[in-house]
Backbone as CSV, one residue per row, in Angstrom:
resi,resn,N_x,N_y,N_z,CA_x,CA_y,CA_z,C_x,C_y,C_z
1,UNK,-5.837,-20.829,1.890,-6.538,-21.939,1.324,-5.779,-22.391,0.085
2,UNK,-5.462,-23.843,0.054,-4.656,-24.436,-0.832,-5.785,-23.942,-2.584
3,UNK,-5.138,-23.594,-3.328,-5.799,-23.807,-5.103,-4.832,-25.086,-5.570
4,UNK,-5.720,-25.187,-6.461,-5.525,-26.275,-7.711,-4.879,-25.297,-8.949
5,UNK,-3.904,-25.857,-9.828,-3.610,-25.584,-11.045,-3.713,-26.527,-11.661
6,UNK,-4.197,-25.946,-13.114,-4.215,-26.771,-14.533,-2.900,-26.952,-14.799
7,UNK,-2.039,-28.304,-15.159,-0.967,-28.383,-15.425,-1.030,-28.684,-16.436
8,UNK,-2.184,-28.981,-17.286,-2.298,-29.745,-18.196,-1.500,-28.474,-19.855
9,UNK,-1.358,-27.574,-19.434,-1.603,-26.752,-20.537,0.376,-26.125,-20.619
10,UNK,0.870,-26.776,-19.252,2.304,-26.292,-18.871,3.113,-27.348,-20.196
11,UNK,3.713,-26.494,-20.920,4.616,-26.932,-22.208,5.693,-28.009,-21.262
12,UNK,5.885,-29.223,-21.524,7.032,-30.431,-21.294,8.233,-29.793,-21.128
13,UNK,9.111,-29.980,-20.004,10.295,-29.833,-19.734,11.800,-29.936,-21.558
14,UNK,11.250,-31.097,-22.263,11.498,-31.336,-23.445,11.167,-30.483,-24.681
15,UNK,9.793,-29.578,-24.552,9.461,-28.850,-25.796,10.184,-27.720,-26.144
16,UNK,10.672,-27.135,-27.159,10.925,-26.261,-27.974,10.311,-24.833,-26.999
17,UNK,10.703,-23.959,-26.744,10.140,-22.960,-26.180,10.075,-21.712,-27.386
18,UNK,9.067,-20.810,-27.467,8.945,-20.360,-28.540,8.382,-18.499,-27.378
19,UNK,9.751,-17.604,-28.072,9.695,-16.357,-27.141,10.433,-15.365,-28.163
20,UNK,9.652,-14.308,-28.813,10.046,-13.351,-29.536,10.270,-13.799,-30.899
21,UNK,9.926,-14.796,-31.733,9.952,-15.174,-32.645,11.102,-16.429,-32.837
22,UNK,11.937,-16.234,-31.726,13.261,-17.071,-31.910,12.385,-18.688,-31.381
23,UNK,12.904,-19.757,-31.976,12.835,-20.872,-31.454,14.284,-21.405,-30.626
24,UNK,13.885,-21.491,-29.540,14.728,-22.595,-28.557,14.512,-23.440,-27.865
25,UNK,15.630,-24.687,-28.280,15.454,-25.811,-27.471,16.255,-25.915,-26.565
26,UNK,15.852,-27.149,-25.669,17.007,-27.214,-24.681,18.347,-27.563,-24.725
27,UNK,19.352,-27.790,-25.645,20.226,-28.292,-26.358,21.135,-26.506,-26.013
28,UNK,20.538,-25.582,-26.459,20.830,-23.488,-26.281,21.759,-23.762,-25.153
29,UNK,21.266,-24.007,-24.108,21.761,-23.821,-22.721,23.308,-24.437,-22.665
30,UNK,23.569,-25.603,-23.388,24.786,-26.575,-23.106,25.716,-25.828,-24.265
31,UNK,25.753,-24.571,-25.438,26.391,-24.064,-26.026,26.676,-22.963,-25.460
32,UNK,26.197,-22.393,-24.153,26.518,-21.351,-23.730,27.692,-21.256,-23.024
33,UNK,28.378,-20.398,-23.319,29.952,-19.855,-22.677,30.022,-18.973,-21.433
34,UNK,31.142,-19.094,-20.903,30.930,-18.424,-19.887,31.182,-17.192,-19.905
35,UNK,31.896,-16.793,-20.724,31.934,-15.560,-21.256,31.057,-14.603,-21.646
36,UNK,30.185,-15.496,-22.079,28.120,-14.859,-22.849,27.822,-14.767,-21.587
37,UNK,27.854,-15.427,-20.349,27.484,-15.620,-18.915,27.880,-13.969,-18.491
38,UNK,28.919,-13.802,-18.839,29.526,-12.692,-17.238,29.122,-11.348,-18.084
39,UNK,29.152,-11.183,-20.039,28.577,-10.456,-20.782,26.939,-9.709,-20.020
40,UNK,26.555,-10.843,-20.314,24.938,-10.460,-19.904,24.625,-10.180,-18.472
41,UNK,25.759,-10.520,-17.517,25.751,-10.010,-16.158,26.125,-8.435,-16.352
42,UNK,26.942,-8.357,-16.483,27.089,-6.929,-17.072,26.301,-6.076,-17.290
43,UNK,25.452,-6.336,-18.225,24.599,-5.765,-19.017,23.554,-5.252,-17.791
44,UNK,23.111,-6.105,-16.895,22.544,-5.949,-16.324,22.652,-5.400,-14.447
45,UNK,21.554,-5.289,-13.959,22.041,-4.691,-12.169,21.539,-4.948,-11.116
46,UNK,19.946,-5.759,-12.005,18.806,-6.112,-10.760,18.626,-7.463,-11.129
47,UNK,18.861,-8.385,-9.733,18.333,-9.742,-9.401,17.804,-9.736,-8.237
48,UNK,17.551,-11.190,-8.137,16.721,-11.651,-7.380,17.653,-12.779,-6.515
49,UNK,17.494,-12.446,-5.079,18.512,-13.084,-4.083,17.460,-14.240,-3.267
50,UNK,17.849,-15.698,-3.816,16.789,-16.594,-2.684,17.857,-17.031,-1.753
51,UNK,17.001,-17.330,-0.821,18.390,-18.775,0.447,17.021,-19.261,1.230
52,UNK,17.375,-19.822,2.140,16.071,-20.587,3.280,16.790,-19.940,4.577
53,UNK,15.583,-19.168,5.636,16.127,-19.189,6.631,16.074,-19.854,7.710
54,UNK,16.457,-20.022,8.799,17.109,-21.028,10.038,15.819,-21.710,10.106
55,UNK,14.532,-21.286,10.008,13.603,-21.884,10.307,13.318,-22.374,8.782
56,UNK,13.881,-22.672,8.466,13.359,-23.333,7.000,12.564,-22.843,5.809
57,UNK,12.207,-21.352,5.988,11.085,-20.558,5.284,12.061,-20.062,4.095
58,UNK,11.352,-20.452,2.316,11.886,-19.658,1.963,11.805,-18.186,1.736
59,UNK,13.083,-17.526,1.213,12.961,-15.878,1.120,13.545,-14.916,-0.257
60,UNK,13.091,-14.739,-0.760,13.583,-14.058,-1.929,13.106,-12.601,-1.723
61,UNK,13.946,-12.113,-2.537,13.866,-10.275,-2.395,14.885,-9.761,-3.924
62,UNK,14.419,-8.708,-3.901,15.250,-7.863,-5.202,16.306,-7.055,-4.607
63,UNK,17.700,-6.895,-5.544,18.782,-6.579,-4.982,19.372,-6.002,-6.155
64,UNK,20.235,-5.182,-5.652,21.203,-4.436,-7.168,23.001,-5.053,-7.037
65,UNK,22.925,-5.203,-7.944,24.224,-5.804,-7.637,25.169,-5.315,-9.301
66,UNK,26.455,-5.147,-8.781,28.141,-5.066,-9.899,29.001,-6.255,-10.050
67,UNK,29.028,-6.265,-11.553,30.169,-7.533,-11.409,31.814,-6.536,-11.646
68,UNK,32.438,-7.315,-10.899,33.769,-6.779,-11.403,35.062,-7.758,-11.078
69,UNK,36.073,-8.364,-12.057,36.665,-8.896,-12.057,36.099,-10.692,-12.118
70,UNK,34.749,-10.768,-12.753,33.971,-12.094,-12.358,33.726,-12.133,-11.006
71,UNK,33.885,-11.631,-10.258,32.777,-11.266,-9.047,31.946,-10.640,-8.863
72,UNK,30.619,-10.905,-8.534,29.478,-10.946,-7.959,29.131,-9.805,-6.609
73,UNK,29.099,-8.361,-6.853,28.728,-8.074,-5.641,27.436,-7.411,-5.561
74,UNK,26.738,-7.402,-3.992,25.171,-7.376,-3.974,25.515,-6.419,-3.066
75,UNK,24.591,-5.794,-3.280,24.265,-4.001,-1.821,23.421,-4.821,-1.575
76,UNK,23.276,-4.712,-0.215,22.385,-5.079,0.890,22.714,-3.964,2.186
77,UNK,21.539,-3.348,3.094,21.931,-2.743,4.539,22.823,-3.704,5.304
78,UNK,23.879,-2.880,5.796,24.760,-3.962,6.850,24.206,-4.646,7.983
79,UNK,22.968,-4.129,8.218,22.127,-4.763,9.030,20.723,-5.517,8.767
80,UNK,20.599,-5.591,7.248,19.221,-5.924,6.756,19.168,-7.600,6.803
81,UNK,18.133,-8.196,7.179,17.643,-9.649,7.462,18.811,-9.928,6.195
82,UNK,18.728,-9.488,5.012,19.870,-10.335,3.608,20.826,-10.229,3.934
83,UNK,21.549,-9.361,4.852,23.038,-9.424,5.317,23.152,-10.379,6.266
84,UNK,22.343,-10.581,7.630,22.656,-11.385,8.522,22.081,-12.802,8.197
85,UNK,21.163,-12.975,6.939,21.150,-14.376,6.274,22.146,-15.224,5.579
86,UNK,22.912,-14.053,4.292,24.027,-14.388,4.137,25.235,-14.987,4.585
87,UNK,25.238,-14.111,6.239,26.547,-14.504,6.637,26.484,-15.434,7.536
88,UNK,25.127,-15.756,8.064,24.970,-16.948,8.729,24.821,-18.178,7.748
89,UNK,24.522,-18.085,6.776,24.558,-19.542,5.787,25.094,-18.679,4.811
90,UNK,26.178,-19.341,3.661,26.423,-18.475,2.586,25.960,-19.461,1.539
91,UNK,24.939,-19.996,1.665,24.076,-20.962,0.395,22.930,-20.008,0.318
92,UNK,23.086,-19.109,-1.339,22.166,-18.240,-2.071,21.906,-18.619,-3.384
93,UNK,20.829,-18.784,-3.761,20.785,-18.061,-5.257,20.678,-16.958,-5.691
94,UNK,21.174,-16.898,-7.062,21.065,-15.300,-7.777,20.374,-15.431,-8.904
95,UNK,19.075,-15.580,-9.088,18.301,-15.366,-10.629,18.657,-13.686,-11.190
96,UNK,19.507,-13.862,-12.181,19.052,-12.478,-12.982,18.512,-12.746,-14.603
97,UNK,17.252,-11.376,-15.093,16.748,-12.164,-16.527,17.920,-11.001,-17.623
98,UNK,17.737,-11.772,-18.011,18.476,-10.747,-19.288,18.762,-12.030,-20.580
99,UNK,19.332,-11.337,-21.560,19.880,-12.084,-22.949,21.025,-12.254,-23.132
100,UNK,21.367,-13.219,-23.819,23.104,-13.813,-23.653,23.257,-13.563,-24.793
């Protein structure tokens, strides 16, 4: 059964976001380096892998993954639905949270 949300209370794409005392605006994002990028990959091991499969459904799941050399690699079973999604479409996202 479809719900309703209050959107009314969702802070503007434009506002100041306010998280741990630090203030940030959206302006943060366009000073970031790519270097602070592959840093904070590092740092970290668990994301989150989306894509759409053949039937159009999306799918996200949690994954551990190493960077090395600025590449990106994800453990997945050689046979798990994320391996044979991958290699049949290689259009993924990778959300990981961490600090830059």
């Amino acid at each position: 059964m479809p719900t309703s949300h209050d959107r009314s209370a969702a802070p503007s794409p434009s506002a100041p976001v306010e998280r741990a005392g630090r203030r940030r605006d959206k302006t943060a994002a366009s000073n970031l380096r790519t270097e602070q990028v592959w840093r904070s990959l590092d740092r970290a091991s668990v994301a989150v892998l989306g894509h759409v499969t053949g039937a159009g459904q999306p799918r996200t799941s949690g994954v551990v993954y190493k960077t090395l050399n600025r590449r990106l690699y994800v453990a997945v079973g050689p046979s798990s639905w994320k391996a044979r999604q991958i290699a049949a479409d290689h259009h993924v996202s990778v959300t990981v949270l961490g600090r830059v």
